[in-house]
OpenMM code with the backbone's topology and positions (N, CA, C; nanometers):
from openmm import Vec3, app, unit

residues = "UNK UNK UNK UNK UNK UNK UNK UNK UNK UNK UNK UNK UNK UNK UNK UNK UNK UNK UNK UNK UNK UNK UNK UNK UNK UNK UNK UNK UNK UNK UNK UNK UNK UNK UNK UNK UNK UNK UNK UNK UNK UNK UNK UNK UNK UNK UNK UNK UNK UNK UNK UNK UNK UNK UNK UNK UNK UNK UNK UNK UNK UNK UNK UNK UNK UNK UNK UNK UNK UNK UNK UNK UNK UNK UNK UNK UNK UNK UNK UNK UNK UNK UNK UNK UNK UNK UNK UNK UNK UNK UNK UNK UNK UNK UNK UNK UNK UNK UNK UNK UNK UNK UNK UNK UNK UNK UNK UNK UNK UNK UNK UNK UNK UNK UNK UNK UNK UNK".split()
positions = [
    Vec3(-0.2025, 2.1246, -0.6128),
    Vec3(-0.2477, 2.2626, -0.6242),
    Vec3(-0.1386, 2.3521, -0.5676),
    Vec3(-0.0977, 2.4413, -0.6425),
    Vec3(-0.0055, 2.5215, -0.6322),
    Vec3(-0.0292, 2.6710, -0.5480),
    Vec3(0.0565, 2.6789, -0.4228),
    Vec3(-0.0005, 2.8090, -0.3652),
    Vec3(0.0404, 2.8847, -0.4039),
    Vec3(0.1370, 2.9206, -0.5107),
    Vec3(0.1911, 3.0063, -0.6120),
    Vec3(0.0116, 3.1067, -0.6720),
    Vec3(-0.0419, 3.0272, -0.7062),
    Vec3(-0.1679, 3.1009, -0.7993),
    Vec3(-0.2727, 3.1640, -0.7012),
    Vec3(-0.2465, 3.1206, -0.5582),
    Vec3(-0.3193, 3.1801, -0.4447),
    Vec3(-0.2815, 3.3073, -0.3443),
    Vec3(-0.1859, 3.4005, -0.4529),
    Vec3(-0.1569, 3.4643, -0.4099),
    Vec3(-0.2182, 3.5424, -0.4105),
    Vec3(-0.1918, 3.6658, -0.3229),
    Vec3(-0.3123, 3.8055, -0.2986),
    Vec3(-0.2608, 3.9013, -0.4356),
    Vec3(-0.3756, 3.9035, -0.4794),
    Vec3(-0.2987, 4.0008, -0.6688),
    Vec3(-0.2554, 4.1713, -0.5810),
    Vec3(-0.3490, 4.2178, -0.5555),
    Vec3(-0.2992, 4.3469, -0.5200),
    Vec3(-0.1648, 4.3299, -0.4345),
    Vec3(-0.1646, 4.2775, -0.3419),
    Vec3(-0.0014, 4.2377, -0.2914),
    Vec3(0.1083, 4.2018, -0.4072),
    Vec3(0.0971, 4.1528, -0.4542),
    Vec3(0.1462, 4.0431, -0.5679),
    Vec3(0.2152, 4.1812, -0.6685),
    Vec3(0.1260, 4.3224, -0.6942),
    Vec3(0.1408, 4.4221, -0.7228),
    Vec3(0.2539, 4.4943, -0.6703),
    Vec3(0.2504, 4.4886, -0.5417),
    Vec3(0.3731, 4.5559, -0.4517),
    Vec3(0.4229, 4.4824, -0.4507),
    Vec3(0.4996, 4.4053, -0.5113),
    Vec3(0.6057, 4.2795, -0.4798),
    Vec3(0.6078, 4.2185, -0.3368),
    Vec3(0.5117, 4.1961, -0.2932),
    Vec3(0.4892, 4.1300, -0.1835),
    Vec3(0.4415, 4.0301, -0.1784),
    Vec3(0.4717, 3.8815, -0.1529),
    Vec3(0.4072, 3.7636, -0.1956),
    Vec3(0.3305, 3.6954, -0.0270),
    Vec3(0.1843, 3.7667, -0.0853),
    Vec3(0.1268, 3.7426, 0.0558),
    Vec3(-0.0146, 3.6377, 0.0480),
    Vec3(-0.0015, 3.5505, 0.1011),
    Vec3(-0.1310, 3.4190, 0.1000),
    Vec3(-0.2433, 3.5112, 0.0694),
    Vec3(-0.3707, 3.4327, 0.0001),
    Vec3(-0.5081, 3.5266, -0.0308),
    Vec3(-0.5287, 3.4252, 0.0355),
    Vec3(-0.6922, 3.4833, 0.1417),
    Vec3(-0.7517, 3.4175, 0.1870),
    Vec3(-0.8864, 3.4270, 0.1694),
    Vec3(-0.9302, 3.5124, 0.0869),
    Vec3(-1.0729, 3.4862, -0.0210),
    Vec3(-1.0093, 3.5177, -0.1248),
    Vec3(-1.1580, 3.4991, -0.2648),
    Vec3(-1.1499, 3.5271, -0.3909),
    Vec3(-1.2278, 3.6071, -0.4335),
    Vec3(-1.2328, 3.7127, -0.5304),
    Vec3(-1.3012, 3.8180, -0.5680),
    Vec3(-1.3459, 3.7508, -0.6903),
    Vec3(-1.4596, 3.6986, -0.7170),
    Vec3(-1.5207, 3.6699, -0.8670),
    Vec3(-1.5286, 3.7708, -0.9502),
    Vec3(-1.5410, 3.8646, -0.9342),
    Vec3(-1.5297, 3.9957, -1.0288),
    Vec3(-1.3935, 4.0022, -1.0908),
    Vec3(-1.3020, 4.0358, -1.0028),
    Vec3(-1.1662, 4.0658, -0.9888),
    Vec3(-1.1102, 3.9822, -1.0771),
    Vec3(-1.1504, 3.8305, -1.0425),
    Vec3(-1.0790, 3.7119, -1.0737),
    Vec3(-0.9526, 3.7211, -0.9759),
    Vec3(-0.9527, 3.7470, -0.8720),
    Vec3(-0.7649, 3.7259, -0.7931),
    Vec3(-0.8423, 3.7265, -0.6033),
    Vec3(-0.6863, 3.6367, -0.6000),
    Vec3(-0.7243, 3.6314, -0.4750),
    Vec3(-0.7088, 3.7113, -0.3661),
    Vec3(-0.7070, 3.7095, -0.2428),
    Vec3(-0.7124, 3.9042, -0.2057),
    Vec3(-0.6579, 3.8695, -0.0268),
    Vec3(-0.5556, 3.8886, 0.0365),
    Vec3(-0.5114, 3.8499, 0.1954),
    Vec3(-0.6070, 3.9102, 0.2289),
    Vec3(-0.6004, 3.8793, 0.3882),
    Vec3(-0.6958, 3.9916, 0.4810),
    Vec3(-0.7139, 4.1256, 0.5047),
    Vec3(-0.5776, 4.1960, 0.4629),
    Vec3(-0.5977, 4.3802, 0.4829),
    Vec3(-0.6828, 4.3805, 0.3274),
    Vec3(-0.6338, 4.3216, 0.2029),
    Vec3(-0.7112, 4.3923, 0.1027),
    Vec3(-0.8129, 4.3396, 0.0702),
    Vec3(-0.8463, 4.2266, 0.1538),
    Vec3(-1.0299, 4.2194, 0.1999),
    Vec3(-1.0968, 4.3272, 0.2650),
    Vec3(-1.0691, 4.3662, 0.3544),
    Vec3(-1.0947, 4.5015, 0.4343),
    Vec3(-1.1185, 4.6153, 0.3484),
    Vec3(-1.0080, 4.6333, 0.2649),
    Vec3(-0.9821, 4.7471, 0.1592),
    Vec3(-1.0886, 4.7296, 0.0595),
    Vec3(-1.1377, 4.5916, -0.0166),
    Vec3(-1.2294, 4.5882, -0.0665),
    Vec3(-1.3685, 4.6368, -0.0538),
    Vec3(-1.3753, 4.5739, 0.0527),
    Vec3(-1.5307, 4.5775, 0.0823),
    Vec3(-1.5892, 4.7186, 0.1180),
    Vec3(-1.4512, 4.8107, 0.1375),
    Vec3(-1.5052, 4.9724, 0.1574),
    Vec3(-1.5186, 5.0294, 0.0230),
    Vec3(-1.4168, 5.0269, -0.0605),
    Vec3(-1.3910, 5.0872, -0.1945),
    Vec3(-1.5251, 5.1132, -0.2311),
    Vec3(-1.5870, 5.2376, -0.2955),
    Vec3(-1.7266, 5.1922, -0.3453),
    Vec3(-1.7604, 5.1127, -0.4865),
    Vec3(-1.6234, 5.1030, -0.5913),
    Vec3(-1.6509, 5.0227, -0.7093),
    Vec3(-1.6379, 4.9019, -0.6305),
    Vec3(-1.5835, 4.8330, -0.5497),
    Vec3(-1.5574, 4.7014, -0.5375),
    Vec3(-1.6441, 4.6708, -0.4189),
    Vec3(-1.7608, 4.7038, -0.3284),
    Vec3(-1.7638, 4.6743, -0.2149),
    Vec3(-1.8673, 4.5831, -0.2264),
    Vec3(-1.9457, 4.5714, -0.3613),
    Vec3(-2.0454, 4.4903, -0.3803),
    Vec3(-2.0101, 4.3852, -0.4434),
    Vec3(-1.9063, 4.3529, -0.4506),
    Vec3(-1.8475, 4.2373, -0.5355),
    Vec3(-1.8367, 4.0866, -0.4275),
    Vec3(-1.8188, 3.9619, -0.5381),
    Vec3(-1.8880, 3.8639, -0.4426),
    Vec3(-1.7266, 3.7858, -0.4133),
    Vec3(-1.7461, 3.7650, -0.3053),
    Vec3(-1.6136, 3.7284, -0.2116),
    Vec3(-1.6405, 3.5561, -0.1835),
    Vec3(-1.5716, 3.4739, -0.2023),
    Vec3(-1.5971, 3.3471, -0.1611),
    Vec3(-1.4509, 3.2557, -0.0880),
    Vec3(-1.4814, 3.1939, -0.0204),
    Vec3(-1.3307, 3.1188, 0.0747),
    Vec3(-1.2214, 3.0736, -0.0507),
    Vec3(-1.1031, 3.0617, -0.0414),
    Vec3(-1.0148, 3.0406, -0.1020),
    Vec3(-1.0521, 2.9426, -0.1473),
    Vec3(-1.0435, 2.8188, -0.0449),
    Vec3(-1.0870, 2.6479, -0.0614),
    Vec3(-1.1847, 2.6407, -0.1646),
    Vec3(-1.2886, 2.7162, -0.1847),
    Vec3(-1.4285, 2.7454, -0.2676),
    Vec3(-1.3502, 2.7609, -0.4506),
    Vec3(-1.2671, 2.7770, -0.4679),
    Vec3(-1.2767, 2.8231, -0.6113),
    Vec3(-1.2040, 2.6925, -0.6722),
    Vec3(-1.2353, 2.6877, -0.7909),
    Vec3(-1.1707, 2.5690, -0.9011),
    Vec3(-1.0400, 2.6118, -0.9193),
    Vec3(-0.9516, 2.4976, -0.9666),
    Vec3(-0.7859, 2.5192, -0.9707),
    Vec3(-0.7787, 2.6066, -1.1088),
    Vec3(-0.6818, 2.6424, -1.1150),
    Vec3(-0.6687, 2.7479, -1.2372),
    Vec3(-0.6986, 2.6571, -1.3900),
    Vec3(-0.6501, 2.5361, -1.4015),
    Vec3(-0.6434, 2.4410, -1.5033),
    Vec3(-0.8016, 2.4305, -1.5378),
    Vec3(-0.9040, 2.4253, -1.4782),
    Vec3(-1.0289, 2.4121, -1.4345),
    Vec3(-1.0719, 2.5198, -1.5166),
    Vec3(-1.0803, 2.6570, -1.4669),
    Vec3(-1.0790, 2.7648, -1.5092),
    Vec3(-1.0651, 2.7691, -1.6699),
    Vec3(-0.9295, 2.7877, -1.6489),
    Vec3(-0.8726, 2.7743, -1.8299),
    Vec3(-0.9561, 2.6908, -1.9350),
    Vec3(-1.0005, 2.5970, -1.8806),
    Vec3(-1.1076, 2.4793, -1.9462),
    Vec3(-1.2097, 2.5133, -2.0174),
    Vec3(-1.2988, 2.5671, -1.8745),
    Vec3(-1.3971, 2.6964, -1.9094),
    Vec3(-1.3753, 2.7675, -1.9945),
    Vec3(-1.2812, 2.8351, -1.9438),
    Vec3(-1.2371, 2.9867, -2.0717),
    Vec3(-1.2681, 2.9452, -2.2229),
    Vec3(-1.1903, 2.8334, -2.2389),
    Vec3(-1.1645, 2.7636, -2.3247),
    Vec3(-1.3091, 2.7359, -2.4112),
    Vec3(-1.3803, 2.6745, -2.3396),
    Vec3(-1.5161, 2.5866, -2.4063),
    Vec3(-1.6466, 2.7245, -2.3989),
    Vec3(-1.6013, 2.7943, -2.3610),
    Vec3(-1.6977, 2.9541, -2.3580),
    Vec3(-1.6418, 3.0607, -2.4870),
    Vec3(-1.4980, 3.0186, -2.5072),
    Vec3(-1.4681, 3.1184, -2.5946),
    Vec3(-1.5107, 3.0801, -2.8088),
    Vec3(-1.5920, 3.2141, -2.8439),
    Vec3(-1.6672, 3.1880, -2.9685),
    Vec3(-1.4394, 3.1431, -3.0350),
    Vec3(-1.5314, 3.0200, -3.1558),
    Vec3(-1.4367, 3.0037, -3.2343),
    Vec3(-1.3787, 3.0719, -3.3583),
    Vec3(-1.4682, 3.2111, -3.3487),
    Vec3(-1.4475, 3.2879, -3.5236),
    Vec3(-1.3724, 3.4151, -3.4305),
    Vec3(-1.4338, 3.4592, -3.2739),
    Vec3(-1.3354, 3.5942, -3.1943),
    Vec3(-1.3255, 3.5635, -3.0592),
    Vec3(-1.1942, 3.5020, -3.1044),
    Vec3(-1.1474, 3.4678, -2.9333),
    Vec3(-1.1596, 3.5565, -2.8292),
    Vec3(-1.1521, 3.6500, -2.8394),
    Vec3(-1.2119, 3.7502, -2.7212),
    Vec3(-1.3465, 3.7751, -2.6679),
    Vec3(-1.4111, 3.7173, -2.7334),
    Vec3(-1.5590, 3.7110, -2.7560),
    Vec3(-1.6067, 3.5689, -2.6914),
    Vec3(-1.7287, 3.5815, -2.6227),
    Vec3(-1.7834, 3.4544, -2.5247),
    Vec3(-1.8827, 3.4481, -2.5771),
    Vec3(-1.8928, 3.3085, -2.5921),
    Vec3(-2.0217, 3.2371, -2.6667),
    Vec3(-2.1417, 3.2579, -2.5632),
    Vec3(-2.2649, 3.3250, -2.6280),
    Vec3(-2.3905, 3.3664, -2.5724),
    Vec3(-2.5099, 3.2868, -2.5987),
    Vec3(-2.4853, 3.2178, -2.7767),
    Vec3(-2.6254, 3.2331, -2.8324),
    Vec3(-2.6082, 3.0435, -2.8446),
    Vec3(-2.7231, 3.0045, -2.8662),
    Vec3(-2.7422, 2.8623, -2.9840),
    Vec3(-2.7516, 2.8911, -3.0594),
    Vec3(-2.7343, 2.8754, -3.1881),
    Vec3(-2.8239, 2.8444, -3.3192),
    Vec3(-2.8547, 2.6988, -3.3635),
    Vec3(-3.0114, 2.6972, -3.2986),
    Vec3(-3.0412, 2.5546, -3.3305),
    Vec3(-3.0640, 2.5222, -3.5091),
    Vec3(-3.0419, 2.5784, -3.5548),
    Vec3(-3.0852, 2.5568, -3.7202),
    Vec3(-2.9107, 2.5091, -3.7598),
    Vec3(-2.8327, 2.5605, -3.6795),
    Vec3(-2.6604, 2.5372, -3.7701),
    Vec3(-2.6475, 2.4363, -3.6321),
    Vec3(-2.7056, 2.4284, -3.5236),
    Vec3(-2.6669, 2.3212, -3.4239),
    Vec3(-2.4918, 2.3893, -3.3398),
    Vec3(-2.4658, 2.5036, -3.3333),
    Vec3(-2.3772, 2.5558, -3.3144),
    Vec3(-2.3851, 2.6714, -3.2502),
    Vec3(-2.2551, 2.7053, -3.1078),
    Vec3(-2.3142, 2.7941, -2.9857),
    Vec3(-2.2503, 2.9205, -3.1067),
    Vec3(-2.2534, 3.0482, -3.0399),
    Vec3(-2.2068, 3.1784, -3.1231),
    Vec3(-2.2161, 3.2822, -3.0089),
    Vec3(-2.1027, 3.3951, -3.0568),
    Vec3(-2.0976, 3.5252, -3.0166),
    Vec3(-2.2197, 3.6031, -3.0324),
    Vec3(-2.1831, 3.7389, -2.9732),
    Vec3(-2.2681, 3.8376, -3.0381),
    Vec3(-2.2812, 3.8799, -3.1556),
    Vec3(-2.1314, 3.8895, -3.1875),
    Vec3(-2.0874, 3.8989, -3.3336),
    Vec3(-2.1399, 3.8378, -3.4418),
    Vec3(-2.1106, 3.6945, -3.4332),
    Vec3(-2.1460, 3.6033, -3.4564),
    Vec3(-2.2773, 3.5757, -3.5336),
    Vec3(-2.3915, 3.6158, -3.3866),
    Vec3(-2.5113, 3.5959, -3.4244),
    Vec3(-2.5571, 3.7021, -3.5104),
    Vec3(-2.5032, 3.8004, -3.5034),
    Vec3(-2.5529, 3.9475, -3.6344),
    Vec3(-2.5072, 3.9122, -3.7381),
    Vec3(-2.4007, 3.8916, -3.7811),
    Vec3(-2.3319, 3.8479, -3.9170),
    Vec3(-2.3866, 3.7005, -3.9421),
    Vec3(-2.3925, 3.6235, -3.9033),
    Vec3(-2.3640, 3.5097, -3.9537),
    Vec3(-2.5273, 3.4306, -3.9491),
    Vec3(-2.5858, 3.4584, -3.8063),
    Vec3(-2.7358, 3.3823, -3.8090),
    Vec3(-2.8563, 3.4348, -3.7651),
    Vec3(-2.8447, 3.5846, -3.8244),
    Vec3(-2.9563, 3.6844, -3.8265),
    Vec3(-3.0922, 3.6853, -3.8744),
    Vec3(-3.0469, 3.5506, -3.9611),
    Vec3(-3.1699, 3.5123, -4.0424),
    Vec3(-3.2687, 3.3545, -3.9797),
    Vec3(-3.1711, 3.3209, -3.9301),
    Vec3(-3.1753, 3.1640, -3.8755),
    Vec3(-3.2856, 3.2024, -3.8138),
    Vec3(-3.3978, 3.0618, -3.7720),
    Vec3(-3.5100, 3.0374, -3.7075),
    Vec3(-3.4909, 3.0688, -3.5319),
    Vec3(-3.3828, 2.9660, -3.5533),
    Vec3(-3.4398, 2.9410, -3.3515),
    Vec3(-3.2693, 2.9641, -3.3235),
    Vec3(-3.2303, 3.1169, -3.2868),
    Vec3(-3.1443, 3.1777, -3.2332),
    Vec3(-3.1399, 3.1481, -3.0602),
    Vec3(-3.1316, 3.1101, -2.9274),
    Vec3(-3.1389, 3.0841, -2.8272),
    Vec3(-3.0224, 3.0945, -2.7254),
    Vec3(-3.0793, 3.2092, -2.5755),
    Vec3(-2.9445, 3.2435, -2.5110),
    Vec3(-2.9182, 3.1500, -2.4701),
    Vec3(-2.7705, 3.1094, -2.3886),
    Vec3(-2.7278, 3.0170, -2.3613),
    Vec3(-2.7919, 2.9626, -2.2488),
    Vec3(-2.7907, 3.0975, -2.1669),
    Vec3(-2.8257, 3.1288, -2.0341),
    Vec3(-2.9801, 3.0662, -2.0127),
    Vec3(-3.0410, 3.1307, -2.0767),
    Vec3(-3.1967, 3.1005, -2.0942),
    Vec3(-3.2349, 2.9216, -2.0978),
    Vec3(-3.1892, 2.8639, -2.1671),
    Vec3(-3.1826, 2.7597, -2.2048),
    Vec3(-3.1164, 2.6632, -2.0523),
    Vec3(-2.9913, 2.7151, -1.9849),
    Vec3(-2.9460, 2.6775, -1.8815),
    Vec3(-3.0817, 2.7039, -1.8051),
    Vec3(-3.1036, 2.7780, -1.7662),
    Vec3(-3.1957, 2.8150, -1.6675),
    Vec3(-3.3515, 2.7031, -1.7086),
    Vec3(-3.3678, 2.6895, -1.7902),
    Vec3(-3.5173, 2.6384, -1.8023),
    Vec3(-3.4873, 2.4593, -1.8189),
    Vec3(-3.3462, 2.4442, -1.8219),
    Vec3(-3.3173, 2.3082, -1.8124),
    Vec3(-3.3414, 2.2729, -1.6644),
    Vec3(-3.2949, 2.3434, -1.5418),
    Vec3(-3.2352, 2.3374, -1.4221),
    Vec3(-3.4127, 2.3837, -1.3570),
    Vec3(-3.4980, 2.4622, -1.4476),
    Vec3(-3.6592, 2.4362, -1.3642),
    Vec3(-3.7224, 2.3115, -1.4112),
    Vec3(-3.6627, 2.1869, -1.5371),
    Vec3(-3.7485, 2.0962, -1.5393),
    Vec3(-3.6815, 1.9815, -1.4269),
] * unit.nanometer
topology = app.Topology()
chain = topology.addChain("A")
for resn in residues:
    res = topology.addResidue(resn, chain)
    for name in ("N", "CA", "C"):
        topology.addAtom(name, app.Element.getBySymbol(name[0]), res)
């Protein structure tokens, strides 16, 4: 694991290459101790969720994710839906154009969640 990718981004900004010692899940970057401080006042950022450096997956990890979340027809676009009738996850996009008509449309989320109460 490379401490190259654990750098503080807003530092990283000022050409300053300074250790992060949490992570901003919002942000996605990691953040030293003054712009932890700086965070948590800001009022867009102060509610944002902060977790220990050690706590986050390696970037390769990440990318994986990205990867297996992103719809295959708009890469910019994150897979939301099932369509159990085509057996295939889908965008938003996706699901308007393509399986608007389909029976059993299903969020991803929803489906996560009611797996994890049986």
């Amino acid at each position: 694991m490379s401490v190259k990718q654990y750098l503080c981004g807003p530092c990283l900004e000022e050409k300053a290459e300074i250790e992060g010692v949490v992570y901003c899940k919002e942000c996605d970057e990691p953040l030293c101790g003054k712009c932890k401080k700086d965070h948590v006042k800001i009022k867009v950022s102060k509610h944002h969720t902060l977790c220990d450096i050690a706590d986050i997956p390696p970037r390769e990890i990440k990318e994986l994710l990205k990867s297996l979340l992103a719809c295959p027809n708009h890469e910019k676009e994150e897979v939301v839906y099932l369509c159990k009738d085509h057996d295939m996850t889908c965008c938003n996009k996706c699901a308007m154009a393509d399986h608007r008509k389909c029976e059993e449309v299903k969020v991803l989320s929803d489906i996560v969640h009611d797996i994890n109460l049986n």
